[in-house]
PDB file as gemmi writes it, atoms N, CA and C in Angstrom:
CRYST1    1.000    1.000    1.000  90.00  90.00  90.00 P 1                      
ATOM      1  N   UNK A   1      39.588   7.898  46.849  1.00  0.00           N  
ATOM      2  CA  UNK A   1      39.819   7.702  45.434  1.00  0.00           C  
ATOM      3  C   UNK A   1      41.274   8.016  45.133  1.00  0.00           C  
ATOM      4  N   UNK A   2      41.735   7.374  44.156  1.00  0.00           N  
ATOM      5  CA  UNK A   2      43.099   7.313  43.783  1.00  0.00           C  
ATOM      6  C   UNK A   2      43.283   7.287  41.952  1.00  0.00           C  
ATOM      7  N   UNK A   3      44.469   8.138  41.764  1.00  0.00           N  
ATOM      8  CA  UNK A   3      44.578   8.800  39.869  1.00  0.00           C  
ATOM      9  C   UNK A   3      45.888   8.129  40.186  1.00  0.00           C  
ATOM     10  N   UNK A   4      46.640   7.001  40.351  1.00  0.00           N  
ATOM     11  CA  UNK A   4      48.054   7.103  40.002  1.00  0.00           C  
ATOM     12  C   UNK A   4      48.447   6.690  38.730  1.00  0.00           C  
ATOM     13  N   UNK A   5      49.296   6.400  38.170  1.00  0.00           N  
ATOM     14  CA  UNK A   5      50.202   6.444  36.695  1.00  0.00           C  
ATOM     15  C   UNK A   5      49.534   5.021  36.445  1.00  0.00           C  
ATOM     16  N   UNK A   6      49.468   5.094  35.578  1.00  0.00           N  
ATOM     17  CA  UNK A   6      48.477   3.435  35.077  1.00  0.00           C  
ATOM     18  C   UNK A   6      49.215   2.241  35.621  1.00  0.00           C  
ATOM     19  N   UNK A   7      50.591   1.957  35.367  1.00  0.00           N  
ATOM     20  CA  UNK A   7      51.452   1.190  35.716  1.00  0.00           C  
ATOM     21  C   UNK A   7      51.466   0.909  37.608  1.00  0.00           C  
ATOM     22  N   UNK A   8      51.023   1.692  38.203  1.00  0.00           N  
ATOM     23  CA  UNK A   8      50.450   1.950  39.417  1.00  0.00           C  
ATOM     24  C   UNK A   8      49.051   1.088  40.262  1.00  0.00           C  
ATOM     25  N   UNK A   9      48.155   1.200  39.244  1.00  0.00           N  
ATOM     26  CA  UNK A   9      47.068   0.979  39.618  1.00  0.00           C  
ATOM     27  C   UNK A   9      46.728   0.000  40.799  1.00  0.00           C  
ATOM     28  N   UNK A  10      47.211  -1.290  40.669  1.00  0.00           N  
ATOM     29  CA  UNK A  10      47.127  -2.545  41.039  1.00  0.00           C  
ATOM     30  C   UNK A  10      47.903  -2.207  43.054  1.00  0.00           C  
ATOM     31  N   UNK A  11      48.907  -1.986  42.796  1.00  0.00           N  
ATOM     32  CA  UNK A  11      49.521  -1.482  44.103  1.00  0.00           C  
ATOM     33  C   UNK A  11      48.964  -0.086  45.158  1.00  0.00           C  
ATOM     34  N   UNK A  12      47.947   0.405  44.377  1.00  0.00           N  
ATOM     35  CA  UNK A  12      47.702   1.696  44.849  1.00  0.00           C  
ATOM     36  C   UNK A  12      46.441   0.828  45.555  1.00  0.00           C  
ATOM     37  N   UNK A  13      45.848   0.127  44.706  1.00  0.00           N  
ATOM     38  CA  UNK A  13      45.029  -0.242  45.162  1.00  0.00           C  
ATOM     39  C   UNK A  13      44.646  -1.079  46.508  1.00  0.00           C  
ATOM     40  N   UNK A  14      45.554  -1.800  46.475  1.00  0.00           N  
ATOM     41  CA  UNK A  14      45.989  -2.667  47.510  1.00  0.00           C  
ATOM     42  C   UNK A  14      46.259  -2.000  48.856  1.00  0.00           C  
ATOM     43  N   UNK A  15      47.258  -0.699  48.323  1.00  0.00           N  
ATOM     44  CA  UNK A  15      47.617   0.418  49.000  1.00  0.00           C  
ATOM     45  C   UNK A  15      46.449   0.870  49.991  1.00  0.00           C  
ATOM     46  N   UNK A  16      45.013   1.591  49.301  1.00  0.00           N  
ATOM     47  CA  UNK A  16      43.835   1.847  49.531  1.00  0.00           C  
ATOM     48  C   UNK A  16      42.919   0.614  50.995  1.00  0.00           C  
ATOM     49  N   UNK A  17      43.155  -0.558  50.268  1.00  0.00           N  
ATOM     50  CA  UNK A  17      42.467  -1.304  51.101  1.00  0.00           C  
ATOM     51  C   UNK A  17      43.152  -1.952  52.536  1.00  0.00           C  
ATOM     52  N   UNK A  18      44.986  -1.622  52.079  1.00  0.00           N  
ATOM     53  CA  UNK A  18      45.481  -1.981  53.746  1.00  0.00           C  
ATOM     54  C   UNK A  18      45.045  -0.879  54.446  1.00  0.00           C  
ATOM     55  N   UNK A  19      44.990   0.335  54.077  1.00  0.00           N  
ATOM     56  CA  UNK A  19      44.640   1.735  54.930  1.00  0.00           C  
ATOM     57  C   UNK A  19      43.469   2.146  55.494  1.00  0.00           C  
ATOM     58  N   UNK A  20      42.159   1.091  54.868  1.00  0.00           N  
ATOM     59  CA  UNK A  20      41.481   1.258  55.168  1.00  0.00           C  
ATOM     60  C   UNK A  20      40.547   0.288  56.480  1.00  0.00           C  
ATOM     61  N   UNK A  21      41.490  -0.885  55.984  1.00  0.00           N  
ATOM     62  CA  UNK A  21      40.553  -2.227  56.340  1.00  0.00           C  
ATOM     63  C   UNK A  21      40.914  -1.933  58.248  1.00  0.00           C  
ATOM     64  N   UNK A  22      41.636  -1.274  58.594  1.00  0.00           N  
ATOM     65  CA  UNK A  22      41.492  -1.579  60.312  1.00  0.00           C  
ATOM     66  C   UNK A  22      40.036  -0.758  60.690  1.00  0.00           C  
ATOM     67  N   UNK A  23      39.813   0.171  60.023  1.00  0.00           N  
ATOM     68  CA  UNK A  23      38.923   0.928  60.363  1.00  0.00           C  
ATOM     69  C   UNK A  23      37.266   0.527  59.452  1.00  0.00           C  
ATOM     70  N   UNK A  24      37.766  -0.580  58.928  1.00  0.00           N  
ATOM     71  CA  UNK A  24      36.189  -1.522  58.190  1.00  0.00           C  
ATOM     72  C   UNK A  24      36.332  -2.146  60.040  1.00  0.00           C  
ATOM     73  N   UNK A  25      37.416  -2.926  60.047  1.00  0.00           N  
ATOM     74  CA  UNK A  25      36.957  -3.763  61.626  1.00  0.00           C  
ATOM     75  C   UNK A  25      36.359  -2.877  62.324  1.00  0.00           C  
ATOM     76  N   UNK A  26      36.799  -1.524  62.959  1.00  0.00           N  
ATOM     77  CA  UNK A  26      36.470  -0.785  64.126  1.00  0.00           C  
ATOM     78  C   UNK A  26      34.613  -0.412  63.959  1.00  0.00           C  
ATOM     79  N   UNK A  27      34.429  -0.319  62.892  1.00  0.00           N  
ATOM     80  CA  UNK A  27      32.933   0.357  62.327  1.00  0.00           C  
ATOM     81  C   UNK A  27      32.718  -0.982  62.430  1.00  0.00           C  
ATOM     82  N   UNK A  28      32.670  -2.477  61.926  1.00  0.00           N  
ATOM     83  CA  UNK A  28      31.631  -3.443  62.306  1.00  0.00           C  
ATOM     84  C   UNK A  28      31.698  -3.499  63.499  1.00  0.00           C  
ATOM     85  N   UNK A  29      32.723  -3.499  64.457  1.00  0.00           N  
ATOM     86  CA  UNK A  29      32.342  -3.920  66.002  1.00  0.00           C  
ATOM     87  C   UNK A  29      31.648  -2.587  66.131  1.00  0.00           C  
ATOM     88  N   UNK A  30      31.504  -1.650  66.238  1.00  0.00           N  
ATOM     89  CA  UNK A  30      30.670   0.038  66.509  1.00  0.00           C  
ATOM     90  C   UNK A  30      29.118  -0.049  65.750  1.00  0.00           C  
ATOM     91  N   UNK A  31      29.061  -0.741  64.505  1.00  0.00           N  
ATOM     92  CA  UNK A  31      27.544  -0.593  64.416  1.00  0.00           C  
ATOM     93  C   UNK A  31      27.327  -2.302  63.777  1.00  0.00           C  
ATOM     94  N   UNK A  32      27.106  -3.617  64.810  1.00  0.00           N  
ATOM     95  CA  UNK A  32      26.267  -4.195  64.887  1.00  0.00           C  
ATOM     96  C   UNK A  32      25.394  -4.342  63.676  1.00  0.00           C  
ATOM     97  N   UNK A  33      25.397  -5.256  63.026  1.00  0.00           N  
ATOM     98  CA  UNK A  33      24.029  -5.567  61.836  1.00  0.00           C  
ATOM     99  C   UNK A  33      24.325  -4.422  60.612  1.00  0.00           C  
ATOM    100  N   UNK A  34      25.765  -3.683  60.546  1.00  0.00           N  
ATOM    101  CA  UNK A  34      25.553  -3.156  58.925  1.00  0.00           C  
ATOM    102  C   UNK A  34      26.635  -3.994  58.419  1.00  0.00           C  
ATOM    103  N   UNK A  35      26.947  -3.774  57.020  1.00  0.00           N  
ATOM    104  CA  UNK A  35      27.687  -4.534  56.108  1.00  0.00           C  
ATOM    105  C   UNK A  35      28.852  -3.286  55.929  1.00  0.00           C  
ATOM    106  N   UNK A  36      30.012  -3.137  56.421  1.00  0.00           N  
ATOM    107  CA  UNK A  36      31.047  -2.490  56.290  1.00  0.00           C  
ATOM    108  C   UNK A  36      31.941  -3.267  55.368  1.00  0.00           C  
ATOM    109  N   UNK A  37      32.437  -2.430  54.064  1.00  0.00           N  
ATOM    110  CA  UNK A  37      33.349  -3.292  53.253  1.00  0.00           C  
ATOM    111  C   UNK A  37      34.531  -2.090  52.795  1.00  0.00           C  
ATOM    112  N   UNK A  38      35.867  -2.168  52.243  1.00  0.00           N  
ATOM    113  CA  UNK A  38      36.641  -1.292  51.619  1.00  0.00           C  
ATOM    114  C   UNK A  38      36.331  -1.362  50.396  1.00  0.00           C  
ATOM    115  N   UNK A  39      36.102  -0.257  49.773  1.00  0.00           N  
ATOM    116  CA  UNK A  39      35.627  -0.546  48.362  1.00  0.00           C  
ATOM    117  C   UNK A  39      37.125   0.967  47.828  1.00  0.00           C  
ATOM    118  N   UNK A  40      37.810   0.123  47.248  1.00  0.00           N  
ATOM    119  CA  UNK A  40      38.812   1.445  46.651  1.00  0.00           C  
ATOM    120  C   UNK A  40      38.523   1.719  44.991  1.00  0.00           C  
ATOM    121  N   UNK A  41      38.628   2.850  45.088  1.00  0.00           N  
ATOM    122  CA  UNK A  41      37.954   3.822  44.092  1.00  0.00           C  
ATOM    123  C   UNK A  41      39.144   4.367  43.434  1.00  0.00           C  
ATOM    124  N   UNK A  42      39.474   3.287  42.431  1.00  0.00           N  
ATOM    125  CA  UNK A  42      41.485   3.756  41.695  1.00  0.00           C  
ATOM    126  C   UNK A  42      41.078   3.456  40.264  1.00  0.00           C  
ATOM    127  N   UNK A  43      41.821   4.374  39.464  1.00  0.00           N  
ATOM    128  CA  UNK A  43      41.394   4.611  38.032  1.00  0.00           C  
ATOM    129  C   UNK A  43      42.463   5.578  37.824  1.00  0.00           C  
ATOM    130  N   UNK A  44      43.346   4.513  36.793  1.00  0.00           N  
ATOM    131  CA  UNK A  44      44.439   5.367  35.874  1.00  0.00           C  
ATOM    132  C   UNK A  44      44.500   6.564  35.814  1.00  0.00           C  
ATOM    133  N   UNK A  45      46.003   7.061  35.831  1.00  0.00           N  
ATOM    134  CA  UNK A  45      45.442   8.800  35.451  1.00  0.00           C  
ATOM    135  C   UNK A  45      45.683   8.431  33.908  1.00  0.00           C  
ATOM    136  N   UNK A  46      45.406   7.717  32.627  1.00  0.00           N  
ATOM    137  CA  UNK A  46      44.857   7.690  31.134  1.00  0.00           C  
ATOM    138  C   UNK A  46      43.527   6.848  31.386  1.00  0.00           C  
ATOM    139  N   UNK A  47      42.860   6.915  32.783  1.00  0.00           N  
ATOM    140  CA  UNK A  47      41.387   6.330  32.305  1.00  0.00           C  
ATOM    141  C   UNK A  47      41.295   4.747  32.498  1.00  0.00           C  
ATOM    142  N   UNK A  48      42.534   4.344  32.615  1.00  0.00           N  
ATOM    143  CA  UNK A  48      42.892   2.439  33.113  1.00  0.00           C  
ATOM    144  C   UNK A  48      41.885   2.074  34.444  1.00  0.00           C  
ATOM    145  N   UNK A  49      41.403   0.733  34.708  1.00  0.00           N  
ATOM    146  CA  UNK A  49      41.063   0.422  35.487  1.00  0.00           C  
ATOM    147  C   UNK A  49      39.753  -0.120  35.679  1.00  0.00           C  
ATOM    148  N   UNK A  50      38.988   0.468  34.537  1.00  0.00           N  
ATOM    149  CA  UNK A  50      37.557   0.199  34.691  1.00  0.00           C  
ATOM    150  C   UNK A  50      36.930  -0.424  35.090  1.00  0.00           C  
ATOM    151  N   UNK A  51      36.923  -2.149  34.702  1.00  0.00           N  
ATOM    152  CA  UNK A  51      36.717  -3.187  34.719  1.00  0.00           C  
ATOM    153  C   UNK A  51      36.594  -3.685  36.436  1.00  0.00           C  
ATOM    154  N   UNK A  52      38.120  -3.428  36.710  1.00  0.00           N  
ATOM    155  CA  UNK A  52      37.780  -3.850  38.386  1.00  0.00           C  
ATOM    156  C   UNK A  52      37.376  -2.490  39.016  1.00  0.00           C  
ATOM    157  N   UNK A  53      36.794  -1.274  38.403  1.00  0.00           N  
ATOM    158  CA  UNK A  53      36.410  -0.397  39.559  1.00  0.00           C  
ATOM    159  C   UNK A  53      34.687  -0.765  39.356  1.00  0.00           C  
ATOM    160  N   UNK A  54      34.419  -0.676  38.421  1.00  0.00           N  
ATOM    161  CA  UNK A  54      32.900  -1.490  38.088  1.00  0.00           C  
ATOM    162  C   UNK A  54      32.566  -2.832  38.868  1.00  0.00           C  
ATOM    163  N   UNK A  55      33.389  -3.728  38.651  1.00  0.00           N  
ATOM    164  CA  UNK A  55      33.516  -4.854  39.956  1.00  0.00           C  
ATOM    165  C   UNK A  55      33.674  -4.225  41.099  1.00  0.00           C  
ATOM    166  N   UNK A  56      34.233  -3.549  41.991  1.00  0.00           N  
ATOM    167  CA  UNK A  56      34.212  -2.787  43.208  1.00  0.00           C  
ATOM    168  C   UNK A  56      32.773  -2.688  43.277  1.00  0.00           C  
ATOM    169  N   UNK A  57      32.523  -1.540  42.653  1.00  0.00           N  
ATOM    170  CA  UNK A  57      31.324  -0.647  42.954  1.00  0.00           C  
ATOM    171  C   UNK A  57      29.917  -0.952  42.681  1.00  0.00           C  
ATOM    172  N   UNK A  58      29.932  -2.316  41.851  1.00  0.00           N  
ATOM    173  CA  UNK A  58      29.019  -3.011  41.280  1.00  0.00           C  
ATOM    174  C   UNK A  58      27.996  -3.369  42.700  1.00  0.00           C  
ATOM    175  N   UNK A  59      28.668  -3.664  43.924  1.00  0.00           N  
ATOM    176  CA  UNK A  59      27.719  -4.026  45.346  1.00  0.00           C  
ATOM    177  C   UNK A  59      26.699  -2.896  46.073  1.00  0.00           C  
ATOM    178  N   UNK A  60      27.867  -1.669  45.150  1.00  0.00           N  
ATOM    179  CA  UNK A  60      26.925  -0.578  45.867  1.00  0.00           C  
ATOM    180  C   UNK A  60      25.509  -0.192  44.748  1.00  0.00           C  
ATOM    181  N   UNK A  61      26.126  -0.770  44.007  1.00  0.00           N  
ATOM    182  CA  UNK A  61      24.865   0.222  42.891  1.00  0.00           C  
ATOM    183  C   UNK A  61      24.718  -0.955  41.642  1.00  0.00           C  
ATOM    184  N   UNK A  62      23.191  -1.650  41.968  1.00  0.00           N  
ATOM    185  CA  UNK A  62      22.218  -2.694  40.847  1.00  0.00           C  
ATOM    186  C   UNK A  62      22.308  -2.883  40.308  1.00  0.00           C  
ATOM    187  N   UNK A  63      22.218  -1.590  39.255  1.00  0.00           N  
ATOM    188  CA  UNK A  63      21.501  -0.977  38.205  1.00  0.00           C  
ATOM    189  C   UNK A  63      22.286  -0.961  37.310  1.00  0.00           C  
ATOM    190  N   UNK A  64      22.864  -1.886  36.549  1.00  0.00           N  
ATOM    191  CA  UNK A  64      23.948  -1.906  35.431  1.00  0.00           C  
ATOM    192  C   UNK A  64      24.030  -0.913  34.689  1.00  0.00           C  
ATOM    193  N   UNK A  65      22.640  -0.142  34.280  1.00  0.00           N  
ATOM    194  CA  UNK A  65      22.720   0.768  32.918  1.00  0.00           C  
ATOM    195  C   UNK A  65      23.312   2.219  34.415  1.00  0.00           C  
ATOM    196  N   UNK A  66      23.004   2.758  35.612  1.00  0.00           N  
ATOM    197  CA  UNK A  66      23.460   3.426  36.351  1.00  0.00           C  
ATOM    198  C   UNK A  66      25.026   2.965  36.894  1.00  0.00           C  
ATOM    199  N   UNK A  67      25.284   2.105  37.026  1.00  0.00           N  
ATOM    200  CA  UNK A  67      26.830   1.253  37.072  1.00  0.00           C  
ATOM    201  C   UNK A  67      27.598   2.040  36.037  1.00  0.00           C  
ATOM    202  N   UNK A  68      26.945   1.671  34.688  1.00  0.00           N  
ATOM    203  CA  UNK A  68      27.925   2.214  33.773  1.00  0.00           C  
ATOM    204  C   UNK A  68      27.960   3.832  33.057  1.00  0.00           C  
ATOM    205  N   UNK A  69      26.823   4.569  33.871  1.00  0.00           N  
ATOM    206  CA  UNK A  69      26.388   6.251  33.568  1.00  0.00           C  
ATOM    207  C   UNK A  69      28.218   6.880  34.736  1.00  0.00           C  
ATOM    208  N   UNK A  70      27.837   5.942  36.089  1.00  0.00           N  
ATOM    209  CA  UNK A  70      28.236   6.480  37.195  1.00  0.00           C  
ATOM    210  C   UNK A  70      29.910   6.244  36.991  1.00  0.00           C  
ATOM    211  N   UNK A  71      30.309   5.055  36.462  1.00  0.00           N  
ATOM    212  CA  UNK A  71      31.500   4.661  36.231  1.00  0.00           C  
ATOM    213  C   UNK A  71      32.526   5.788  35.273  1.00  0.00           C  
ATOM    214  N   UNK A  72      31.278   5.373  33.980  1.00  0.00           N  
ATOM    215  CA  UNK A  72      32.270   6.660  32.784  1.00  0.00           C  
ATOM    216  C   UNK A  72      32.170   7.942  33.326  1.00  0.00           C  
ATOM    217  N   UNK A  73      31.225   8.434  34.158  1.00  0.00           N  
ATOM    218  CA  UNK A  73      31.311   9.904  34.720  1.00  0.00           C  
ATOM    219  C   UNK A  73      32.832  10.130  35.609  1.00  0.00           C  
ATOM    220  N   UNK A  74      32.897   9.047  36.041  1.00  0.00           N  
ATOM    221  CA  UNK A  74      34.517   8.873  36.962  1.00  0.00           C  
ATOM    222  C   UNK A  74      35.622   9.235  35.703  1.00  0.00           C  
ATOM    223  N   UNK A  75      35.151   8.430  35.270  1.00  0.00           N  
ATOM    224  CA  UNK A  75      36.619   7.854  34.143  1.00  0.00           C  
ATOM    225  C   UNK A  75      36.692   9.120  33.257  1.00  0.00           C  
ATOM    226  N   UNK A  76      35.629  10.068  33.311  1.00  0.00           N  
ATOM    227  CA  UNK A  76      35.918  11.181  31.966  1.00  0.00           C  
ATOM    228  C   UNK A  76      36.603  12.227  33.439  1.00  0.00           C  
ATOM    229  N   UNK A  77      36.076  12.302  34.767  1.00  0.00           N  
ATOM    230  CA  UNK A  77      36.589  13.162  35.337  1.00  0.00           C  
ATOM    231  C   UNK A  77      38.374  13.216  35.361  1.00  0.00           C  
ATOM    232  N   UNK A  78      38.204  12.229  36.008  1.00  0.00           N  
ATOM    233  CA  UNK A  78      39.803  11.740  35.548  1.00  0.00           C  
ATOM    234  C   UNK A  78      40.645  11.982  35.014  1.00  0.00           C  
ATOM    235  N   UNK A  79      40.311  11.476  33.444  1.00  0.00           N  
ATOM    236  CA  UNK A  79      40.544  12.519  32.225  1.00  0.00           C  
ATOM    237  C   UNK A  79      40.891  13.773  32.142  1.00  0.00           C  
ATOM    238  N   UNK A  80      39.833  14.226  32.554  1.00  0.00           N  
ATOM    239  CA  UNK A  80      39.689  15.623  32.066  1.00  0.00           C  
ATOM    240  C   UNK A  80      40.557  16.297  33.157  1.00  0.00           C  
ATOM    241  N   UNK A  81      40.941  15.751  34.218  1.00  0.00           N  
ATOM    242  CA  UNK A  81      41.483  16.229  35.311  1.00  0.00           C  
ATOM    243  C   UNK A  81      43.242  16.152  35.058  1.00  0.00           C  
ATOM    244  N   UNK A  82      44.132  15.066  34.383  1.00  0.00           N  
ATOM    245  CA  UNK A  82      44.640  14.803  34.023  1.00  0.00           C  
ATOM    246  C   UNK A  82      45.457  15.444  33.230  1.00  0.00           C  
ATOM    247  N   UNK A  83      44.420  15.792  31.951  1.00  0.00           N  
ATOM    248  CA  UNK A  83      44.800  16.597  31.090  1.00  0.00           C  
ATOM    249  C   UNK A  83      44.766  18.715  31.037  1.00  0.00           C  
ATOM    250  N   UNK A  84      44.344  18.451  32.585  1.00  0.00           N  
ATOM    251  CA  UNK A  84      44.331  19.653  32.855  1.00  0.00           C  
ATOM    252  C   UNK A  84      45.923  20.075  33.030  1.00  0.00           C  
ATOM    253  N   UNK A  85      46.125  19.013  34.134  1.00  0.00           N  
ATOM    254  CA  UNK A  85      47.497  18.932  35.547  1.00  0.00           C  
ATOM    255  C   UNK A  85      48.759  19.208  33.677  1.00  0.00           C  
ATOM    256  N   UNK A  86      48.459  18.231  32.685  1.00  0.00           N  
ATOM    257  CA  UNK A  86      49.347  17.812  31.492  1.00  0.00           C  
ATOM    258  C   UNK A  86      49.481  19.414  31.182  1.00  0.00           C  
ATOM    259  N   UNK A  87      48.503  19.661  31.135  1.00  0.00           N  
ATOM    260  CA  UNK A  87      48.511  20.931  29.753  1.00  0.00           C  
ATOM    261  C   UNK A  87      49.507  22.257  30.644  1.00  0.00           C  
ATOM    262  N   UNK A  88      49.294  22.557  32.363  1.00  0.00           N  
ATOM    263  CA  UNK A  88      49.688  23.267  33.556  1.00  0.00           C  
ATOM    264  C   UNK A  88      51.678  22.780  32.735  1.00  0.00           C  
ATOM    265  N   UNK A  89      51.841  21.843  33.387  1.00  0.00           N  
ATOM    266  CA  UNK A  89      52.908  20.889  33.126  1.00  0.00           C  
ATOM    267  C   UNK A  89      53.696  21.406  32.142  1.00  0.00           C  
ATOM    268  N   UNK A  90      52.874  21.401  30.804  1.00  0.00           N  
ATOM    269  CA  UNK A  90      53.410  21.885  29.721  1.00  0.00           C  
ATOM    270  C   UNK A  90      53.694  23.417  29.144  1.00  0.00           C  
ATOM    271  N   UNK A  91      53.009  24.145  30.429  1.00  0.00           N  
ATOM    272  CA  UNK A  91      53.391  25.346  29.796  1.00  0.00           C  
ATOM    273  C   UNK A  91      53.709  26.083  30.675  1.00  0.00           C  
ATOM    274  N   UNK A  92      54.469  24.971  31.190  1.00  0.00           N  
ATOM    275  CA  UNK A  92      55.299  25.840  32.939  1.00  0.00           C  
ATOM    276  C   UNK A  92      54.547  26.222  34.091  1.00  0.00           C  
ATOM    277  N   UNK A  93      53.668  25.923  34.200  1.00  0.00           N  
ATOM    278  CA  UNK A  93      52.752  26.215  35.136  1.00  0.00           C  
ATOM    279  C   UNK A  93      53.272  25.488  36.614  1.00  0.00           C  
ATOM    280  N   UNK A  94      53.803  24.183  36.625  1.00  0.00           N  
ATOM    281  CA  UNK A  94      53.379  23.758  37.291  1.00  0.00           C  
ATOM    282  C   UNK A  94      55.100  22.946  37.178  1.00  0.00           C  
ATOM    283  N   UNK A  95      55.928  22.440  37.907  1.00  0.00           N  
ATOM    284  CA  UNK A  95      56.924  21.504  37.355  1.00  0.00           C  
ATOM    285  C   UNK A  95      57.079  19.947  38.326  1.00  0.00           C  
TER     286      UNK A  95                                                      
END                                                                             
């Protein structure tokens, strides 16, 4: 999973799936008959992204009304994670 600067998103992402995809090949030749895919898991650090992380993740999980419980649970962590690092940031905590 990946929080970069919203303006980010799109490249991080891309980022995610060159890093991953040699090792999608190595796992299909190693296990025969499963479905190995890169699924990158990137969402703004203001919460951006939704749309294509819901498209991502939409293969792993049916259940639209669980799609969208599991999605905003991301997107508030995020958030809330965000505005933690902001608030550190702001009161010298952290530079």
């Amino acid at each position: 999973m990946a929080c970069p600067y919203e303006s980010f998103k799109d490249g991080k992402r891309e980022d995610k799936i060159r890093k991953y995809v040699e090792l999608c090949y190595e796992l299909r030749e190693r296990r025969d008959g499963h479905k190995v895919k890169v699924i990158p898991a990137v969402i703004g650090c203001l919460g951006g992204g939704m749309k294509r992380l819901k498209d991502d993740i939409r293969e792993l999980i049916n259940n639209e009304k669980d799609l969208h419980w599991i999605s905003r649970e991301m997107q508030k962590t995020v958030l809330w994670e965000s505005e933690t690092i902001m608030g550190k940031i702001l009161s010298g905590l952290l530079t």
